[in-house]
N, CA, C and O atoms as a GROMACS GRO file, in nm:
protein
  160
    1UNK      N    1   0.083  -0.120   0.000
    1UNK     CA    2   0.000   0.000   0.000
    1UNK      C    3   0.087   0.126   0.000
    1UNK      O    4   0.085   0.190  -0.105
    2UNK      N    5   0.151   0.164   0.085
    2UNK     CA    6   0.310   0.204   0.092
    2UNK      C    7   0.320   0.309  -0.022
    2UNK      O    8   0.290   0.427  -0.041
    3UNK      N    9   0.401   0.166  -0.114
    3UNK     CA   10   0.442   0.183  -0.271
    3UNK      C   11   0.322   0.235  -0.363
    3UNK      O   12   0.371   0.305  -0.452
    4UNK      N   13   0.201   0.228  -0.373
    4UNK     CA   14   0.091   0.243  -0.431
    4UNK      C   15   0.109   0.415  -0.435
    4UNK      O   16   0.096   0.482  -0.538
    5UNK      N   17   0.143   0.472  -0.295
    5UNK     CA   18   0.098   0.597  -0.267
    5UNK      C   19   0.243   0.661  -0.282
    5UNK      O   20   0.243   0.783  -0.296
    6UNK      N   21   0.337   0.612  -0.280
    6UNK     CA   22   0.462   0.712  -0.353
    6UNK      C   23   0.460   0.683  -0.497
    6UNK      O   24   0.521   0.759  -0.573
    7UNK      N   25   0.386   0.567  -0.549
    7UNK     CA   26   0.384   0.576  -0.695
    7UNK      C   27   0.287   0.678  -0.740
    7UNK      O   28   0.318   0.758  -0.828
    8UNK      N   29   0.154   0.679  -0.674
    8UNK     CA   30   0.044   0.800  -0.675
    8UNK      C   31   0.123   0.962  -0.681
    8UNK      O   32   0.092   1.055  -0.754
    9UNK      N   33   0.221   0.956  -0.589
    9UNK     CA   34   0.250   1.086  -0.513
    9UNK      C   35   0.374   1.133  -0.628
    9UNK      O   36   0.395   1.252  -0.651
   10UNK      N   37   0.456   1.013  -0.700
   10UNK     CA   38   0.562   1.058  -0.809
   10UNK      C   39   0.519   1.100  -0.917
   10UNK      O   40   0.584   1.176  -0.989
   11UNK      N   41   0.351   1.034  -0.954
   11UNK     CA   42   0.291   1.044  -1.086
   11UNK      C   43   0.249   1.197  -1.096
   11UNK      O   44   0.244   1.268  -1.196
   12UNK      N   45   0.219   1.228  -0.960
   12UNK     CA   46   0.097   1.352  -0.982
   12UNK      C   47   0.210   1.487  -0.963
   12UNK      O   48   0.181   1.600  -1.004
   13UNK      N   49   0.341   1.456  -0.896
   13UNK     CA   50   0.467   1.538  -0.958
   13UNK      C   51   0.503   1.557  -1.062
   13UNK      O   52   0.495   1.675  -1.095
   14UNK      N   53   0.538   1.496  -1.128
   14UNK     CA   54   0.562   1.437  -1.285
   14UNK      C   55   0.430   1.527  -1.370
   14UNK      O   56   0.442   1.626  -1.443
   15UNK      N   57   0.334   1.470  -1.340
   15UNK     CA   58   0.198   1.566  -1.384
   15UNK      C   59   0.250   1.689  -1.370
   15UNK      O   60   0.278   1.739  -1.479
   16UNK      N   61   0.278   1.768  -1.263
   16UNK     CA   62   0.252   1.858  -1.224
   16UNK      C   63   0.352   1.913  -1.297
   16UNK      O   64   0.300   1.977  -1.388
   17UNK      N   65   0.482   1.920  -1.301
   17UNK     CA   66   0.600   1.953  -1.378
   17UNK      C   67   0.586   1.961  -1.492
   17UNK      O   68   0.623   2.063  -1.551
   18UNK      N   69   0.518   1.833  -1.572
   18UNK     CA   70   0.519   1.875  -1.734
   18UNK      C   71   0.386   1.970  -1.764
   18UNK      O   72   0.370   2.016  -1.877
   19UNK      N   73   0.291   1.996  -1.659
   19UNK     CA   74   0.179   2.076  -1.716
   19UNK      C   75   0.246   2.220  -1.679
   19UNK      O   76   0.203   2.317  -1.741
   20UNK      N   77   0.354   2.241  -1.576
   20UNK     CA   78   0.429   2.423  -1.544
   20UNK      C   79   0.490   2.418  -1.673
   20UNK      O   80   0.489   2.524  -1.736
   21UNK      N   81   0.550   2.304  -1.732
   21UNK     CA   82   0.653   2.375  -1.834
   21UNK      C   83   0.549   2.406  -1.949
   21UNK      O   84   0.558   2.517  -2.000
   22UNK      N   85   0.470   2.338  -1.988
   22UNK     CA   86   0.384   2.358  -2.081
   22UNK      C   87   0.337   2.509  -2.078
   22UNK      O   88   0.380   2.596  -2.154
   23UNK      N   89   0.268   2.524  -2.006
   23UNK     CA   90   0.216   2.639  -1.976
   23UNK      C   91   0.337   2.734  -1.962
   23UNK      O   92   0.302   2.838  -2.018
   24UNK      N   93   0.474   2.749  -1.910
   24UNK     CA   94   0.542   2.811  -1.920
   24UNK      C   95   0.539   2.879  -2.095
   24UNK      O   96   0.509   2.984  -2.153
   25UNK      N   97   0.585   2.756  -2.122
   25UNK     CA   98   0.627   2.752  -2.306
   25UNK      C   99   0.521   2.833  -2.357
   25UNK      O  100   0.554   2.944  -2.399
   26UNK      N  101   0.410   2.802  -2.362
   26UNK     CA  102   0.260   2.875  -2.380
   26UNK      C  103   0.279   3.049  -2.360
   26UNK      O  104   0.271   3.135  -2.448
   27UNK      N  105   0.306   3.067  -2.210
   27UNK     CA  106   0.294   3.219  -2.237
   27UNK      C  107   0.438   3.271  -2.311
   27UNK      O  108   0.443   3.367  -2.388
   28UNK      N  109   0.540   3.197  -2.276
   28UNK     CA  110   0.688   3.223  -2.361
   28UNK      C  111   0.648   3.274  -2.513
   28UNK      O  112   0.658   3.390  -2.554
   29UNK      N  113   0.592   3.139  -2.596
   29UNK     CA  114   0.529   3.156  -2.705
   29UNK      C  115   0.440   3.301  -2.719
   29UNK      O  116   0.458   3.391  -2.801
   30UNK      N  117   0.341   3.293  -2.613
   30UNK     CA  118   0.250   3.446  -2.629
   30UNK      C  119   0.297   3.582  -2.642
   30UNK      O  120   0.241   3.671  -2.705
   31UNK      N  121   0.438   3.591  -2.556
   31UNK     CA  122   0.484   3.682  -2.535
   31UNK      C  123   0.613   3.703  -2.639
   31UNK      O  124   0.703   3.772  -2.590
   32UNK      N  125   0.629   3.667  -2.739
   32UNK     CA  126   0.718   3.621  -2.881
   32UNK      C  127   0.665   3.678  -2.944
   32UNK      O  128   0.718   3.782  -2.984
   33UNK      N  129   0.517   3.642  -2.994
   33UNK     CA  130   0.434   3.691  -3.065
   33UNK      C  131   0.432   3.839  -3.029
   33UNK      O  132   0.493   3.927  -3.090
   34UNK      N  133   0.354   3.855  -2.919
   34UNK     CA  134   0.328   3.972  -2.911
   34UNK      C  135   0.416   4.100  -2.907
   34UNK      O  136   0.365   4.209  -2.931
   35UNK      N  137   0.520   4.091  -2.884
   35UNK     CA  138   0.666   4.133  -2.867
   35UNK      C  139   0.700   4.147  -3.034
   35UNK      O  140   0.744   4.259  -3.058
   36UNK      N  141   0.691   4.083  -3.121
   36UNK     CA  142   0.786   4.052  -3.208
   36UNK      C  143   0.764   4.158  -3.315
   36UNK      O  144   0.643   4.174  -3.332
   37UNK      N  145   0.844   4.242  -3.398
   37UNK     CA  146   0.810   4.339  -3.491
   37UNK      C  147   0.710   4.301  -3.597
   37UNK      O  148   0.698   4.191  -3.652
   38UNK      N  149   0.642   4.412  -3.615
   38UNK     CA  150   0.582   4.427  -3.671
   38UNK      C  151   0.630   4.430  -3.908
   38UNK      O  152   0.685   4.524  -3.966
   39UNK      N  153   0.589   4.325  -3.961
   39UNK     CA  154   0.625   4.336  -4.124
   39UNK      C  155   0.538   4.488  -4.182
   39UNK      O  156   0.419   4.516  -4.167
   40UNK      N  157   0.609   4.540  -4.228
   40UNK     CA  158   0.512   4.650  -4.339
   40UNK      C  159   0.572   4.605  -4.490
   40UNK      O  160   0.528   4.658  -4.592
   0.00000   0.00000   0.00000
């Protein structure tokens, strides 16, 4: 049971880490765009 709940507790880290970077990248990306010169 133990193991069940540090496997629970590593998964939902792991979760948690790749959904900050995502979302990092996301506004990174937003703020590229929005930032970035303008073509005439």
């Amino acid at each position: 049971m133990k193991k069940l709940a540090l496997l629970v507790a590593v998964a939902g880290a792991v979760l948690l880490v790749v959904r900050r970077n995502k979302s990092a990248k996301a506004e990174a990306d937003l703020w590229r765009e929005a930032t970035a010169p303008t073509e005439n």
